[in-house]
N, C-alpha and C positions, 0 to 999 in steps of 0.2 A: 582480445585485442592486444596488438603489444605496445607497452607504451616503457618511459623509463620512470624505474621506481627503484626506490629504497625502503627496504622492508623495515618497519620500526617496532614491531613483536613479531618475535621468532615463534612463539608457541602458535598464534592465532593464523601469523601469515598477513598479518593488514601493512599495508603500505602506504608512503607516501607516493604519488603521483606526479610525474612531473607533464604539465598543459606547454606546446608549442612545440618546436623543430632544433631548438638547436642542442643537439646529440653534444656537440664538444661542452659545451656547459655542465648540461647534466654528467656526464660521466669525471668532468671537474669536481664534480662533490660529491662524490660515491655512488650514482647510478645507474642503475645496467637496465638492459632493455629486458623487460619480461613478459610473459601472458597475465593480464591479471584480466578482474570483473569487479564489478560494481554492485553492493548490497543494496538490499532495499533500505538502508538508511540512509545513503550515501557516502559511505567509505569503499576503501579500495583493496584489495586482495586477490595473492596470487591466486589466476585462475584451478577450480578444484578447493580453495579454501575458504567459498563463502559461505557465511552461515546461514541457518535457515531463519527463515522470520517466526520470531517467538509468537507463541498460539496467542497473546495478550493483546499484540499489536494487530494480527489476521483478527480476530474479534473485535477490536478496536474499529477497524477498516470497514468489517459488516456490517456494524451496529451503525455506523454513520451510512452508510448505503442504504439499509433498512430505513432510517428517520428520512432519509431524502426520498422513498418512495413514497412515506408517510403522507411527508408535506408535499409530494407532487399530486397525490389524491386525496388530499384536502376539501377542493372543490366540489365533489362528490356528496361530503357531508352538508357542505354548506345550501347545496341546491336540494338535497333534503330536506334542510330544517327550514327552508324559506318555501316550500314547496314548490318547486320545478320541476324537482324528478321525485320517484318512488324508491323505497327500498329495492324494490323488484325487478326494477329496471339497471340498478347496479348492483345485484345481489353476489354476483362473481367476483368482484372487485373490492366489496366489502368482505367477504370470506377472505381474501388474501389479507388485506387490511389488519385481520384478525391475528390471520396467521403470521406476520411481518411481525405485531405487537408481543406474540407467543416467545418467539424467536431470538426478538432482542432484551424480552425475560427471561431468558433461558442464558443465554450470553453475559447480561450482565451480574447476573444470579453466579 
């Protein structure tokens, strides 16, 4: 998208952004309309120069995805140990359970 910006590292390509319409402002302070995008951190950079998201942060993002499926099947366990339902009857559900736990061992390892 083109927006105006002033580039503030030449090695990386990150810019500053400028939000709203008024072109004669911006180009009053140095800057030009360019293609740029937006990282997943939220910084700004010309289009073509965004960086990738470091493997730390994508692991970061699973492992909290993983815990949220966790604690969404929670319930499962609980109607277990109070006896409402059987192992047997969620036997699919706790296999994955397993494996979600595996996973975010593996990740945070």
């Amino acid at each position: 998208m083109k927006k105006y910006v002033l580039v503030t590292n030449e090695e990386t390509k990150e810019c500053s952004v400028g939000i709203g319409t008024d072109s004669q402002f911006y180009q009053s302070i140095g800057m030009q309309e360019a293609d740029v995008e937006q990282a997943y951190n939220g910084r700004w950079y010309l289009a073509g120069y965004v960086p990738d998201k470091p493997q730390s942060v994508i692991n970061s993002e699973r492992i909290a995805e993983l815990k949220q499926k966790l604690a969404d099947t929670d319930y499962i366990v609980v109607k277990i140990a109070e006896g409402s339902a059987t192992k047997e009857e969620y036997s699919e559900k706790i296999l994955e359970r397993k494996e979600w736990r595996l996973e975010i061992n593996e990740l945070e390892g």
